[in-house]
Structure formats: structure tokens, C-alpha cells
N, C-alpha and C positions, 0 to 999 in steps of 0.2 A: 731364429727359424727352427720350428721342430720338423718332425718328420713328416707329417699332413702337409703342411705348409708348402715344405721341399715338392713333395711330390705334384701337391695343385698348383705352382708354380711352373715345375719343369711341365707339365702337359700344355700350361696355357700356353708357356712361349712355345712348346710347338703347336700349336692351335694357330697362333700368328705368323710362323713361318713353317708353311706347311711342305714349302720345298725342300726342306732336310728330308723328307722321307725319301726323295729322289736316289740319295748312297743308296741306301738298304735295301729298298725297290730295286731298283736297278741292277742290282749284285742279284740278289736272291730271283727275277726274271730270268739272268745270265746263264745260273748255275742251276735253273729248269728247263730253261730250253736250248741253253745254248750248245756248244761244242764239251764233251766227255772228252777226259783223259785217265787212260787207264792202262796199270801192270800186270795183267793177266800173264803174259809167259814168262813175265820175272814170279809171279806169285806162283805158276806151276812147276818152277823150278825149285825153288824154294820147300815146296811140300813134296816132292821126290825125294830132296836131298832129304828131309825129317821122317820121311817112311821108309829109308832105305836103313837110315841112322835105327831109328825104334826097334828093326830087327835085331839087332846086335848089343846094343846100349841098356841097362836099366830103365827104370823110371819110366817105362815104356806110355803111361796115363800122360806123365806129362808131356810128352811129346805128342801124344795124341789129340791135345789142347791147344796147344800151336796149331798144331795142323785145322784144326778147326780154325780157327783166329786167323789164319792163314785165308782158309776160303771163303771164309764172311767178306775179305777185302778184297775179293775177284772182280767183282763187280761195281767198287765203289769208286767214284771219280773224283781223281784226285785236285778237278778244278776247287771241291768244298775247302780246302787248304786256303782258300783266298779267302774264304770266313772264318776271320780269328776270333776265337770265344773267349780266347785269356784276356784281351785286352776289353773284351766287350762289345764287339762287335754282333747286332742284334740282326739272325740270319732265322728264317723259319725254314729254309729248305735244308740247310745244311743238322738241321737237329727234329726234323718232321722224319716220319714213318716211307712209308712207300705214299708216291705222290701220283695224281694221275696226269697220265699223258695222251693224249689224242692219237691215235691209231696210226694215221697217216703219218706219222710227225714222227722222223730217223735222222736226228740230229749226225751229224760228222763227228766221229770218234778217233782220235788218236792213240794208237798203243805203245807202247813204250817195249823194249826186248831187251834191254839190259839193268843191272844197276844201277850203273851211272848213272844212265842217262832217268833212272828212278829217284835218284838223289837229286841228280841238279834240276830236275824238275820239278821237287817238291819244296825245295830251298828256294827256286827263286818266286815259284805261289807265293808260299809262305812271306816271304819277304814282300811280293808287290800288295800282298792283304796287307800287310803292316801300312805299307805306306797309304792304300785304300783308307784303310781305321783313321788315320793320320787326318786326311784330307775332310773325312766327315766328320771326328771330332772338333777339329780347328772351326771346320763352318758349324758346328754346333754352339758354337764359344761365341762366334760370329753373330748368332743368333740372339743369345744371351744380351752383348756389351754392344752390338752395333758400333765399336771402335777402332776398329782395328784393321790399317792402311793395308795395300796392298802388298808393298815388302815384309808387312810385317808378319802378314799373312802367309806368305811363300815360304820367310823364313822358320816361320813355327810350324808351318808343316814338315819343314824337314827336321825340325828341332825331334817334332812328336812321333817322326817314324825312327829315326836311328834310336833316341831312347825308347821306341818301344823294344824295338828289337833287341836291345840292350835289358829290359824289361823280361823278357820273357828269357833270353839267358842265364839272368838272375833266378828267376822261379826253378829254369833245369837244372841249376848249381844249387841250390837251397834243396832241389828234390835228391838231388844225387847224394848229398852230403847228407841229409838223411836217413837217407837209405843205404848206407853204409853201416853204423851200428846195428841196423836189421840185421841185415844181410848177416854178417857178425856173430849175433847173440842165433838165428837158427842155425849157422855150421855150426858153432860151439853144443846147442843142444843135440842135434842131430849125431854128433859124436858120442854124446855122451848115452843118449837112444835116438834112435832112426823115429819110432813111433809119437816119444816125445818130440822131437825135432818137425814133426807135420804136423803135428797137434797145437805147437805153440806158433806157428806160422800163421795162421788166421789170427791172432791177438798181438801178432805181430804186426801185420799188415794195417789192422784196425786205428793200433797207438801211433800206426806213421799214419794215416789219411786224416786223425783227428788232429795233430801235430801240424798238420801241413793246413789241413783246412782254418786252424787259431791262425799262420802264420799269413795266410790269407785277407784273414780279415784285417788284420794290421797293418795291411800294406793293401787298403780296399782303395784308398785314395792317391795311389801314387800315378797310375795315369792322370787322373783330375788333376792333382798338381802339375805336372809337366805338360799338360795340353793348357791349362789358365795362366799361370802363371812363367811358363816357358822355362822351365827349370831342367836340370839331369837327373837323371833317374835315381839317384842315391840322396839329391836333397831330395826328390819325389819324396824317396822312401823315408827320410825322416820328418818330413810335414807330415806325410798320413802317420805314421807313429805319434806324434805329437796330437793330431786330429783325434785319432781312437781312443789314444790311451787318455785323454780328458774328456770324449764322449762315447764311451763303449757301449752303453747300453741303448742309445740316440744311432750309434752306428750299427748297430745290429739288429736293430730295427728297421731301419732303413734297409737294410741287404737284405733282411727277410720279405719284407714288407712288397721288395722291389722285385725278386725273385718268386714271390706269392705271384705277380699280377701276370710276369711271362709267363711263368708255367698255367695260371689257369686258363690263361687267353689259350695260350699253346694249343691247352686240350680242345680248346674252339673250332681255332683253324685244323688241326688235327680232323676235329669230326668231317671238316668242311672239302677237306681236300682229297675229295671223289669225283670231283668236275671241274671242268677249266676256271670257271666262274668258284665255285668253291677257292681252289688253289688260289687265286688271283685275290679274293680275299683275304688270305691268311696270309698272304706277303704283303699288302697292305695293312692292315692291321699291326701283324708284325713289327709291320716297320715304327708305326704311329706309337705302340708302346715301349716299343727299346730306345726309341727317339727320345720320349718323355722319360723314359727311366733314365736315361744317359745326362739328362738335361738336368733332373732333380738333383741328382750326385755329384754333380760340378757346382749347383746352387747350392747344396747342403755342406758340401767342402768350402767352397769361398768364404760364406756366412761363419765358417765356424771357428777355420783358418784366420779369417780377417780380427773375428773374437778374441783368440789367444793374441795375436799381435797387439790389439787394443790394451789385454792388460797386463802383458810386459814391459809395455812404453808406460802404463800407470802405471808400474810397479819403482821402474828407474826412476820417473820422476817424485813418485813417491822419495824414492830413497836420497834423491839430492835435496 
């Protein structure tokens, strides 16, 4: 199976089951119209404390930076946490522009006024997306094999939400670890010149996002392993290792290819959503091509997966 293949493949089968768009729909409706949550007097707290800080402290730019970044996220609601993009979960409102909303239309807003209660509310989104992801990958697979009982069904989606979760720990611990030699090698310049030390920051910054985005791709198949095959997230990680590093250049075509079609659609729904009909399209839509994109990369991994295993068993039996 090349990479065409893969992909007119994963559209037809959602052509034929056209209820999978139902997850993605349904989430990205939610998180248009439904109920906002948001940290406004944790975030104005936050940017006191950094404008109070800048008077006294150096580096007064970069505090000024935060504080920007600070009030970008005044207004953003933190239900979009329940669309997780690391595992692939395909959301048009959660990565669309400003969306329109109908006049009359003042959804119920929840505010948050502390920390805490900003943390555990972001952890357990976070965490109930995962399990979201979980439940429409699974019926994507569902889609695919049409085999698979109802226990076993239950069981894989809990398989596929603790190892995401475990999944995406893994990438924060790969990012940290990281970013540690960074971090490193600019105090060490910085000591030696302050002006070399912000100069060589941006080339530093660059060698980690190109470093992490190779590490990426290598581990492009490890959800697909763990949702098909029902695996942990560490042999995830070494089937997609074993998947890329014998077809790297099939794999990166495929991520291009597949990332080409959201992002152009994107700018579609994008133009589109200036009216309710517009929007309503573009979550539709949406849905239809991250459905098919999700579906190609589970066939392109099994096909290719199932491959090497083909000629390892020829290989043993070769050698007896």
C-alpha cells in the first residue's frame, strides 16, 4: 500500500461509515456553542505580579512578553483542552481564527478565581479529551475491521486512553530532556557575553524544534499501534520506530501529504466561518477530513507493520 492508496482508502471507509464524524462534530459544535470556561482573575493576577516584578528586575522585554502571552489567554476557553492535537484529534474550532457567533447567543460561562482550581480543571479536560480521542479512535478501527466484540471494544478504549496519556507524558519528558542542554549551552554563553548569549538563543531554540519535530516523526505511528493493535505505549514506540525507519521517505510523505489536505481545507472553512452556515460547514468538513486522515494512517501503519512481520517470519524460516 503506498501512500495514494492509504489515503483513497481511509476516505472511502469513511464514506461508508459516515457516523465517525459524529466524535468530531459533536466536540467541535460543544466547544462553539456550548458553555466557556475561563481564568481571567487568575490571568489578572498573574500579569500584576509580572508588572510589579519588571519594575525592579532586569530583562524588563522579557517580562513584557509574558505579559503579553499572559493576555492573549484572557479570553480563551479552556473547554478547547478537550481537543487534543498531540494525539490527533481533528478539531476546526479549537485551531480556527475568531468564529462567528449569532448575537443573541450568551452561552453560560464559568470563571475560575484561583490556581487550583486552574490546574485541576485543566488536567481533568485534558485527561477527559484523552479519553474522548480514545473512544473515536477505537470506533475508527471499528470502522476499518468491523471485528471487534463489545468487551473488546470497552477494553481498548481504556487501553488507548491511559496509554495516551502516558503518550503524551512521554513527548513532555522527551521535550524537557531536551531542553535541558539548551537551556545549558545559553547560560554558559551568556556568561561568557550576555549579547552572544541572545544571539545564539534563536539557533538554539531552532536545533531543539528541528530535533523534536525528526523525534516526531518517528514516533508518528505510535498511537496507531496502541489503538490497532492494543499495545503500551513503549512497544507503540517501537513498532512506529521499526514502521519509519524502513519506510521513511513513504512516512513522510504520508504526514506531509496528510497535513497538506487539513491545512488547505482549513483555509476553507476558515474563509467560511463568517456565518452559522458557514461555521457549520467547516466543523463538518473538518471532521470528514481528519476522519479520513486518521483512517489512512492506521491503514498505512497496519499494511506496513503487517509487512515487516511477513518478512521476519521469512527470514526465521529461511534460516531453519
Amino acid at each position: 500500500m503506498n501512500i495514494i492508496d492509504a489515503l483513497r482508502e481511509g476516505f472511502e471507509a469513511t464514506n461508508r461509515r459516515l457516523w465517525l464524524l459524529v466524535f468530531p462534530a459533536s466536540l467541535d459544535f460543544w466547544l462553539w456553542l456550548g458553555p466557556r470556561i475561563t481564568a481571567k482573575p487568575v490571568i489578572h493576577k498573574a500579569i500584576n505580579r509580572i508588572l510589579a516584578a519588571s519594575d525592579t528586575l532586569p530583562a524588563q522585554d522579557w517580562y513584557k512578553g509574558v505579559e503579553g502571552a499572559l493576555r492573549s489567554l484572557e479570553s480563551v476557553n479552556l473547554s478547547l483542552l478537550l481537543a487534543n492535537e498531540f494525539i490527533g484529534w481533528p478539531s476546526f474550532v479549537a485551531t480556527a481564527g475568531k468564529l462567528f457567533l449569532p448575537k443573541e447567543w450568551n452561552p453560560p460561562t464559568t470563571v475560575l478565581s484561583s490556581g487550583m482550581a486552574l490546574l485541576w480543571a485543566s488536567l481533568g479536560l485534558f485527561v477527559l479529551g484523552i479519553l474522548l480521542a480514545a473512544l473515536f479512535f477505537k470506533s475508527v478501527v471499528i470502522g476499518l475491521t468491523e471485528n471487534v466484540g463489545r468487551f473488546g471494544f470497552l477494553r481498548g478504549v481504556m487501553n488507548t486512553w491511559v496509554q495516551g496519556i502516558l503518550y503524551i507524558l512521554m513527548l513532555a519528558l522527551i521535550a524537557f530532556a531536551l531542553s535541558i542542554p539548551v537551556s545549558m549551552s545559553a547560560a554558559f554563553l551568556t556568561l561568557i557575553s550576555p549579547s552572544m548569549g541572545m544571539a545564539s538563543m534563536g539557533v538554539l531554540l531552532m536545533l531543539l524544534s528541528w530535533t523534536f519535530l525528526g523525534i516526531m516523526i518517528l514516533l508518528a505511528f505510535v498511537m496507531d499501534a496502541v489503538v490497532w493493535d492494543d499495545v503500551n505505549v513503549l512497544q507503540g514506540a517501537v513498532r512506529s520506530l521499526r514502521v519509519v525507519t524502513r519506510n521513511f521517505w513513504a512516512t513522510f510523505g504520508l504526514i506531509l501529504l496528510s497535513n497538506i489536505l487539513v491545512a488547505g481545507f482549513g483555509v476553507i472553512w476558515d474563509r467560511l466561518a463568517h456565518s452559522f452556515v458557514g461555521v457549520t460547514v467547516g466543523i463538518l468538513g473538518n471532521a470528514y477530513v481528519g476522519t479520513g486522515v486518521i483512517a489512512a494512517s492506521l491503514l498505512f501503519y497496519r499494511d506496513r507493520f503487517t509487512r515487516l512481520q511477513a518478512e521476519a517470519k521469512q527470514a526465521e524460516n529461511t534460516e531453519e
